[in-house]
Structure formats: structure tokens, C-alpha cells
Chimera marker file (.cmm) of the C-alpha trace (Angstrom):
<marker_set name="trace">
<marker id="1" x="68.603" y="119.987" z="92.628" r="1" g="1" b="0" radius="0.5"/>
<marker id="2" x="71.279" y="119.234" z="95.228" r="1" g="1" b="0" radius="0.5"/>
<marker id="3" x="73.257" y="121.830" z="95.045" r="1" g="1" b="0" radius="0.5"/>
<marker id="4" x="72.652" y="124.860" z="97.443" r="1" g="1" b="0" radius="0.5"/>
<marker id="5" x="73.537" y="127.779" z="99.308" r="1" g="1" b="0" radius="0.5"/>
<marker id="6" x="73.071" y="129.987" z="102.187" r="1" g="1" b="0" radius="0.5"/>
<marker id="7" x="73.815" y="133.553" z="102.533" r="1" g="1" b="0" radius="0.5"/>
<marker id="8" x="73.913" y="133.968" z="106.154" r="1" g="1" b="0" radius="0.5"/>
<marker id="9" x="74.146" y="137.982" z="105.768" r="1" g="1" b="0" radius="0.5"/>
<marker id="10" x="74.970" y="139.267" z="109.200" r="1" g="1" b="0" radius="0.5"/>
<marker id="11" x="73.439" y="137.109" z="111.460" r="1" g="1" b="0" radius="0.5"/>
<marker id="12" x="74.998" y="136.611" z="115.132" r="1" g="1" b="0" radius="0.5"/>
<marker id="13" x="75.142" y="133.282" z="117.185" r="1" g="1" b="0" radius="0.5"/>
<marker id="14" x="71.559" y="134.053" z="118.639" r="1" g="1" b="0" radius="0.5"/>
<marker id="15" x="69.819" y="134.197" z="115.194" r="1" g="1" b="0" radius="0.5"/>
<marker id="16" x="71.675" y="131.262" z="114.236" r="1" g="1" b="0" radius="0.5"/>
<marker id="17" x="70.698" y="129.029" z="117.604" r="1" g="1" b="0" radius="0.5"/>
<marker id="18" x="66.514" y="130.905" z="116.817" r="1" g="1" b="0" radius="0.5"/>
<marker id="19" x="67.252" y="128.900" z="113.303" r="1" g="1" b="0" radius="0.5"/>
<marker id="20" x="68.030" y="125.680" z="114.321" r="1" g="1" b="0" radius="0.5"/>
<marker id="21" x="65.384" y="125.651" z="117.380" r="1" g="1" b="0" radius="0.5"/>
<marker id="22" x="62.762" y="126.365" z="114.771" r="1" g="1" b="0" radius="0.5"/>
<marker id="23" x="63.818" y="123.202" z="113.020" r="1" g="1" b="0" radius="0.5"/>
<marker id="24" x="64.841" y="125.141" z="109.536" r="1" g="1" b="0" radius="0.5"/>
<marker id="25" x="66.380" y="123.123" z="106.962" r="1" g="1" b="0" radius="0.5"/>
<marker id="26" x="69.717" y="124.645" z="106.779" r="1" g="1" b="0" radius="0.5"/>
<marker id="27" x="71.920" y="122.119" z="105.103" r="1" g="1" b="0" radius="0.5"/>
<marker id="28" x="73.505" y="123.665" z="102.340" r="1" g="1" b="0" radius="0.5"/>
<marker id="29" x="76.388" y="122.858" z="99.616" r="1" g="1" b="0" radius="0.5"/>
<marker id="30" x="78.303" y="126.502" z="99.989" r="1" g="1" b="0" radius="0.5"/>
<marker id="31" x="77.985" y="128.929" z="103.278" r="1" g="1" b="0" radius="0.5"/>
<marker id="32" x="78.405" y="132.159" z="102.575" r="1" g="1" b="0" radius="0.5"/>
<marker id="33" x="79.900" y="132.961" z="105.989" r="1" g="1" b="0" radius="0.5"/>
<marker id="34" x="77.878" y="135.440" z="108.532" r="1" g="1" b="0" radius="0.5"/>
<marker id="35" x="79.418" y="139.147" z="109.300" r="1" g="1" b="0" radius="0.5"/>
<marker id="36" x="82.572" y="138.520" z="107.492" r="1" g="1" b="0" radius="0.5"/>
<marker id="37" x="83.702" y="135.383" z="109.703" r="1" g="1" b="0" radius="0.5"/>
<marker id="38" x="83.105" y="137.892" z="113.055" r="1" g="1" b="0" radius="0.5"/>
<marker id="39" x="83.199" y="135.666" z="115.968" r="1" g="1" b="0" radius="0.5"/>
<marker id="40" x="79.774" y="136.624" z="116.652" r="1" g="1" b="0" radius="0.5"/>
<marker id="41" x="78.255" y="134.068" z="114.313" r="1" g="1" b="0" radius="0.5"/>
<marker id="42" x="79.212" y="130.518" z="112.895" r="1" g="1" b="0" radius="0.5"/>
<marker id="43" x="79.055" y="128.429" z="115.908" r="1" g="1" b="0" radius="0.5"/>
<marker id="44" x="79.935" y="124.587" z="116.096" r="1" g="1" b="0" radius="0.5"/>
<marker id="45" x="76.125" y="124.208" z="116.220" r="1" g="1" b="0" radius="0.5"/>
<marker id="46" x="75.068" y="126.344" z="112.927" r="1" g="1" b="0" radius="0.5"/>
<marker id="47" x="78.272" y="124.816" z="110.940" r="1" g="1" b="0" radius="0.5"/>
<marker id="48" x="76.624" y="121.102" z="112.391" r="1" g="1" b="0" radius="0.5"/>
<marker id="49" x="73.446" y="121.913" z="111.248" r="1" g="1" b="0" radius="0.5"/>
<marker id="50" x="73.895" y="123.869" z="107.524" r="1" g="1" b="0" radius="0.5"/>
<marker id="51" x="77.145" y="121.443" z="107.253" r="1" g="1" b="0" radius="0.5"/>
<marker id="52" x="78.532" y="122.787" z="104.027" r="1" g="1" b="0" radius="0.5"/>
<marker id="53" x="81.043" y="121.491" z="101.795" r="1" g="1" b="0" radius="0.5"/>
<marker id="54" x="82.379" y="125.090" z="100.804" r="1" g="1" b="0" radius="0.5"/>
<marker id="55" x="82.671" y="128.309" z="103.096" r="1" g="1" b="0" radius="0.5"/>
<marker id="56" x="83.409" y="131.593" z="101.497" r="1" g="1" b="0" radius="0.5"/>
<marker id="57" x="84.080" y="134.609" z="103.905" r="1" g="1" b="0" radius="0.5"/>
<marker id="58" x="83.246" y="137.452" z="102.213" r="1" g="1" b="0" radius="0.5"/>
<marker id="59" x="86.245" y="140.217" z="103.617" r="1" g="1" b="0" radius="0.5"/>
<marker id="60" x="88.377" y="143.143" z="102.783" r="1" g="1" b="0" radius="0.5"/>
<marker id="61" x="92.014" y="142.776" z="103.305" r="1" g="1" b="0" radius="0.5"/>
<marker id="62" x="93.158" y="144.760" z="106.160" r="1" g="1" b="0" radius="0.5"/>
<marker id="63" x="90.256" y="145.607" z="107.171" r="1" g="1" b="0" radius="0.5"/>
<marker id="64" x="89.854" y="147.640" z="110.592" r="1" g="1" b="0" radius="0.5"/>
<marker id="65" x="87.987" y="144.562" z="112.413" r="1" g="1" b="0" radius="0.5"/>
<marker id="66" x="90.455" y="142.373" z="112.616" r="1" g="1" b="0" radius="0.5"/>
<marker id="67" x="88.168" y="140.233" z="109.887" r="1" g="1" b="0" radius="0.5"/>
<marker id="68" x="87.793" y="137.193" z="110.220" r="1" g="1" b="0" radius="0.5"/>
<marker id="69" x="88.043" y="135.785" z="113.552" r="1" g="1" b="0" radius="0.5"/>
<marker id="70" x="91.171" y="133.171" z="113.689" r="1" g="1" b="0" radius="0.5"/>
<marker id="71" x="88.752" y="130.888" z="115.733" r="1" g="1" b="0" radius="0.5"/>
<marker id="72" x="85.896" y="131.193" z="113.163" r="1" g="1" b="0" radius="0.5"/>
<marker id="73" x="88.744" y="130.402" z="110.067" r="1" g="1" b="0" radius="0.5"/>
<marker id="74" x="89.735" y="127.541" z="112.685" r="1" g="1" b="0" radius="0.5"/>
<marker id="75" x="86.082" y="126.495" z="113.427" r="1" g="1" b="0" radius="0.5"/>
<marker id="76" x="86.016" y="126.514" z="109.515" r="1" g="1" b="0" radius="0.5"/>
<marker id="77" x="89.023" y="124.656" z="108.505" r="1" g="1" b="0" radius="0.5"/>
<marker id="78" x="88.356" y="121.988" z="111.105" r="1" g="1" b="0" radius="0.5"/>
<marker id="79" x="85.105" y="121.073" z="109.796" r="1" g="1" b="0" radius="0.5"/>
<marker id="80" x="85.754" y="121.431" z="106.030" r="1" g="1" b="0" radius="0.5"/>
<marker id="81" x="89.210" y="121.073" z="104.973" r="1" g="1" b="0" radius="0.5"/>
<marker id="82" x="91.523" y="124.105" z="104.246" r="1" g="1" b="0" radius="0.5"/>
<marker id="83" x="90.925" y="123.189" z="100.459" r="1" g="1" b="0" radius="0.5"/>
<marker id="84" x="87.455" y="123.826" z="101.115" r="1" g="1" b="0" radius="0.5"/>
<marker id="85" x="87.079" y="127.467" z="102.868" r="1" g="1" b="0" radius="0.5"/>
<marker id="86" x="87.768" y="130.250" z="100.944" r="1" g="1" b="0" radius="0.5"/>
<marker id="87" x="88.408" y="134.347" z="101.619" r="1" g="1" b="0" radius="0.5"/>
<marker id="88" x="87.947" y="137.211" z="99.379" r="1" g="1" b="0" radius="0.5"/>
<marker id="89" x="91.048" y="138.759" z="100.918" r="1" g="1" b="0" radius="0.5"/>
<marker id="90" x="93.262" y="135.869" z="100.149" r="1" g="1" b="0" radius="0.5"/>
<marker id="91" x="91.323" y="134.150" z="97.061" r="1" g="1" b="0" radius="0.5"/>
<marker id="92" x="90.397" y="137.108" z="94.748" r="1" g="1" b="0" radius="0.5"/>
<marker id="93" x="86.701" y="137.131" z="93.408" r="1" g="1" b="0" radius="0.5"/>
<marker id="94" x="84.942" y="133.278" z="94.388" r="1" g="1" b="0" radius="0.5"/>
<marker id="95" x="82.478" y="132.471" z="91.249" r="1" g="1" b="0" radius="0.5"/>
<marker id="96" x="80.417" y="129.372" z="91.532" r="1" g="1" b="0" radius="0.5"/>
<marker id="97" x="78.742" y="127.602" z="89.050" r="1" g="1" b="0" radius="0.5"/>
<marker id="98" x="75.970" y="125.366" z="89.461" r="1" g="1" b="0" radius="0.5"/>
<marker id="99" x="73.165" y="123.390" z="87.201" r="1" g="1" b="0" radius="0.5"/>
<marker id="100" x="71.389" y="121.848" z="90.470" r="1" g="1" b="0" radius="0.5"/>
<marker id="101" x="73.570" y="118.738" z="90.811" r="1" g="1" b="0" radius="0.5"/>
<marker id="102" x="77.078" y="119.649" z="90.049" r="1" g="1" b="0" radius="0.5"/>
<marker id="103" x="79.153" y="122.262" z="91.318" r="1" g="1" b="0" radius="0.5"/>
<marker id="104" x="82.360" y="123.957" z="89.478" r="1" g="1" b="0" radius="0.5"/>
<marker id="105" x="83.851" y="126.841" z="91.006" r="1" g="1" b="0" radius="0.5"/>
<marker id="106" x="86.936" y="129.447" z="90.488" r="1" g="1" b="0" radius="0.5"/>
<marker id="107" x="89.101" y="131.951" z="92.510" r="1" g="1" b="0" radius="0.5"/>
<marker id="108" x="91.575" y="134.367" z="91.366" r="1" g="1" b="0" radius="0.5"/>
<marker id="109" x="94.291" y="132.536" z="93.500" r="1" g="1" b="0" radius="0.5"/>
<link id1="1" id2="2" r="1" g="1" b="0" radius="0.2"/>
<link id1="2" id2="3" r="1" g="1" b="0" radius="0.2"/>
<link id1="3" id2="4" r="1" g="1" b="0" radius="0.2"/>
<link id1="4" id2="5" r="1" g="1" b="0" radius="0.2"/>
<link id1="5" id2="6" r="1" g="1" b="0" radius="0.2"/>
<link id1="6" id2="7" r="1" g="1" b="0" radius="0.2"/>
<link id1="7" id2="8" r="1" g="1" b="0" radius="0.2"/>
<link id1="8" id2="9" r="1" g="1" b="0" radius="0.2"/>
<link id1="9" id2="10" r="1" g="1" b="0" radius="0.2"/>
<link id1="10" id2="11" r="1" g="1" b="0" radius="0.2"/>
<link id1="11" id2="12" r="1" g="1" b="0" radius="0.2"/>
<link id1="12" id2="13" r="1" g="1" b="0" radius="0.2"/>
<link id1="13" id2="14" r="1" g="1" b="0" radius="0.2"/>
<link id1="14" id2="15" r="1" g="1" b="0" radius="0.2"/>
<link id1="15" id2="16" r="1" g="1" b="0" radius="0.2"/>
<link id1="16" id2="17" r="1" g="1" b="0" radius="0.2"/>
<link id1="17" id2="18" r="1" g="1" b="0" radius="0.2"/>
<link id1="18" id2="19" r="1" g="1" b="0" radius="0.2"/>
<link id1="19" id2="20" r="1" g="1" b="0" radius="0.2"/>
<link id1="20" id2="21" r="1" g="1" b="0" radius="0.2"/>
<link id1="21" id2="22" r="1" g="1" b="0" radius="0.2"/>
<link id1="22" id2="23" r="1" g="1" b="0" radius="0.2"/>
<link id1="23" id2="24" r="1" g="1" b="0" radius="0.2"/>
<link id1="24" id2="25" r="1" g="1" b="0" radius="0.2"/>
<link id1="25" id2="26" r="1" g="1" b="0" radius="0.2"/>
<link id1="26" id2="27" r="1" g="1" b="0" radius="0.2"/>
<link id1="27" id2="28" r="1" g="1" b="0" radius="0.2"/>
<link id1="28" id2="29" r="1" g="1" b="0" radius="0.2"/>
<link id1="29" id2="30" r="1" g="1" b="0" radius="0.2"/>
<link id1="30" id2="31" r="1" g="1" b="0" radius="0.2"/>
<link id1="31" id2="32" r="1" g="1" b="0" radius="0.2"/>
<link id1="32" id2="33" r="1" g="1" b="0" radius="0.2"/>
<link id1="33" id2="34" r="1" g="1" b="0" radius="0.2"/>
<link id1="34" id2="35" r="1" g="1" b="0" radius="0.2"/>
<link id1="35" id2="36" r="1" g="1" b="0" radius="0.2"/>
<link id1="36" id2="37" r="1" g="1" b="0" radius="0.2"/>
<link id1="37" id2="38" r="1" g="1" b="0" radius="0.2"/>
<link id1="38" id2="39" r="1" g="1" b="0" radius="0.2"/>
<link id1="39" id2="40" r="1" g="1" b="0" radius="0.2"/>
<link id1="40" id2="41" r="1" g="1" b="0" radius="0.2"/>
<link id1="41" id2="42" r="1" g="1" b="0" radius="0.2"/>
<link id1="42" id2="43" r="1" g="1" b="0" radius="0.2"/>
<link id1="43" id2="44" r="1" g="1" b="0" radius="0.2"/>
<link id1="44" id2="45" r="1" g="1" b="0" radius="0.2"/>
<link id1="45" id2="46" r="1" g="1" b="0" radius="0.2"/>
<link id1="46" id2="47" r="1" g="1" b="0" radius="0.2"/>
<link id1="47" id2="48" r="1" g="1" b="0" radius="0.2"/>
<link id1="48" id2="49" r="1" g="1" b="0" radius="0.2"/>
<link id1="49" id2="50" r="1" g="1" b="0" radius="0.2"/>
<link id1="50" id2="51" r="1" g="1" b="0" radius="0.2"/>
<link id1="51" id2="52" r="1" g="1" b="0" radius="0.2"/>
<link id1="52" id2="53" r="1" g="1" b="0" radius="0.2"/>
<link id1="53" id2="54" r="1" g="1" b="0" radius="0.2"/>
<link id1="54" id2="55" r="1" g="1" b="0" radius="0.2"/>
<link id1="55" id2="56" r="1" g="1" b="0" radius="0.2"/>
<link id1="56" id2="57" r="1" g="1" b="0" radius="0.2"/>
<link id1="57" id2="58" r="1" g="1" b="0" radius="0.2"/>
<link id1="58" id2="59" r="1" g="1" b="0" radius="0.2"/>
<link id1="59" id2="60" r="1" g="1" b="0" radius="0.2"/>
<link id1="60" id2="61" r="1" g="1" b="0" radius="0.2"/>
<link id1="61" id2="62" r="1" g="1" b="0" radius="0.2"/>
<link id1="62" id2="63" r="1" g="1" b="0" radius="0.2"/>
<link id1="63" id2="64" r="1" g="1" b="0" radius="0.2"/>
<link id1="64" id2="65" r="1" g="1" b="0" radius="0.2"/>
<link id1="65" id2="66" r="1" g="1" b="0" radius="0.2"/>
<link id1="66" id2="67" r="1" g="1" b="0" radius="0.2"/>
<link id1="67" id2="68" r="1" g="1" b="0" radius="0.2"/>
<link id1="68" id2="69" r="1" g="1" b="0" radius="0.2"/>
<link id1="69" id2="70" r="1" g="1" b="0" radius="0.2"/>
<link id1="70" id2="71" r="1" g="1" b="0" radius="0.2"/>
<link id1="71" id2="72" r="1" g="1" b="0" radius="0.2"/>
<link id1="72" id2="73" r="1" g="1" b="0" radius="0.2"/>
<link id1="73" id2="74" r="1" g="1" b="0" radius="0.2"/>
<link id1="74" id2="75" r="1" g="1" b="0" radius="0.2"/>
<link id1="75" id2="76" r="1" g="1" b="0" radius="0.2"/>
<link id1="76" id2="77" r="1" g="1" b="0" radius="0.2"/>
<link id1="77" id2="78" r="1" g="1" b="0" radius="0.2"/>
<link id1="78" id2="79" r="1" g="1" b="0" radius="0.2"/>
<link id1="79" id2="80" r="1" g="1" b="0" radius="0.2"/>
<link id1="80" id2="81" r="1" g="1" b="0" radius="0.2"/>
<link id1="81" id2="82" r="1" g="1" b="0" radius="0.2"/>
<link id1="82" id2="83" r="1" g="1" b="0" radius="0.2"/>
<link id1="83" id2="84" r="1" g="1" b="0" radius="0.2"/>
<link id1="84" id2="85" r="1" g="1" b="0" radius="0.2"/>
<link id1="85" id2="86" r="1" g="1" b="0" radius="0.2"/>
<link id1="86" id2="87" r="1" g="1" b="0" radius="0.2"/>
<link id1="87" id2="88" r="1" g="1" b="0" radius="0.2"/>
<link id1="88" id2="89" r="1" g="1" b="0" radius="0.2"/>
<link id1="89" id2="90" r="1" g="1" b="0" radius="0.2"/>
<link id1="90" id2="91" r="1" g="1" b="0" radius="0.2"/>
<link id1="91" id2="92" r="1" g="1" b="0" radius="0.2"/>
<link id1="92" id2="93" r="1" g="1" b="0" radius="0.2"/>
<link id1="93" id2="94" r="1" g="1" b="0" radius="0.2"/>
<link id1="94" id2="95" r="1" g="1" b="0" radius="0.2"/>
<link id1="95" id2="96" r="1" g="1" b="0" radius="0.2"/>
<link id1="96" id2="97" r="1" g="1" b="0" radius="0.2"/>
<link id1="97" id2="98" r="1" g="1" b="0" radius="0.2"/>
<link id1="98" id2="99" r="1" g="1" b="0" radius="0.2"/>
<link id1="99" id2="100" r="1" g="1" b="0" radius="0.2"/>
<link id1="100" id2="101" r="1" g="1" b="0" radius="0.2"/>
<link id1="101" id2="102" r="1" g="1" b="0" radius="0.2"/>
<link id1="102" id2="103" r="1" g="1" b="0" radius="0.2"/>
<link id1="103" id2="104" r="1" g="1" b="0" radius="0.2"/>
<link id1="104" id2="105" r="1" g="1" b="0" radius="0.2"/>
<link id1="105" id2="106" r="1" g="1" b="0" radius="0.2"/>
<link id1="106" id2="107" r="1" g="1" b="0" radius="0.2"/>
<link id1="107" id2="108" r="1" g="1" b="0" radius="0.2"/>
<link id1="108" id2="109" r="1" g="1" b="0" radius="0.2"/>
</marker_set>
């Protein structure tokens, strides 16, 4: 299908620049945003290389970090579109839907 994601866990910026030496295919329909949008991960590089049409951060509200980063959400927005990156402490629950070629999704907000 053409319709896919990556889960980039917790990875940091080095992990991410390892990837994309190694030549992986990381283009991707949704990102599922590394370490809850720290600003240790999602450089200009990884978002060039996976370039998504979706980013979900996956935070708590409040949360003790100071998660996400404001440049990462910036990084984000700049790329995609504010219509287009989403965050669990602002949108709710984020459910996709996918049957390998089309893409619905919903958010509590």
C-alpha cells in the first residue's frame, strides 16, 4: 500500500543521522514523533528524509520536561502545516485509519 508509518520510539539525533547514512527507506505517511518531540531527535535531516504528511507527538500535558521542544513543534509546523501535526496533550486520543491507500483519521479536539 501507500500508506505508512514510523514509530520513531526514543531515538536521539545520532540514531536518526546512523538511519539515513545507512540509506534506510524512511519515508513515511504519519511520524510518530521521537522522545515526545525532545529536542534531542527530529532534525531537519530525519523530517527531509521520512518526510511525513502527519506528525503526532505522543505527550502528557504538563509534563515535568518541558515536552515538546518549541523548536521541534516549530521544526514540525514548518515542514507540515499546523493542520497537519498533532499532540496528545492538545488533541485528545489520535486514531488513524488506514486500508493501504487511503488515510482517515480522528482526534478528540
Amino acid at each position: 500500500g501507500r500508506v505508512s508509518f514510523l514509530f520513531a520510539a526514543d531515538i536521539r539525533e545520532e540514531v536518526e543521522f546512523e538511519l539515513i547514512g545507512q540509506r534506510a527507506n524512511l519515508k513515511s505517511t504519519v511520524l510518530k514523533v521521537a522522545h515526545h518531540g525532545s529536542e534531542t531527535s527530529t532534525t531537519q535531516q530525519f523530517l527531509a528524509a521520512v518526510d511525513p504528511a502527519v506528525a503526532v507527538i505522543s505527550v502528557g500535558a504538563g509534563n515535568p520536561f518541558g515536552h515538546p521542544s518549541p523548536e521541534v513543534v516549530e521544526r514540525l509546523i514548518d515542514r507540515l502545516g499546523e493542520d497537519n501535526v498533532y499532540r496528545t496533550d492538545e488533541d485528545g486520543t489520535i486514531e488513524f485509519i488506514t486500508d493501504g491507500e487511503r488515510l482517515w483519521m480522528g482526534a478528540d479536539s
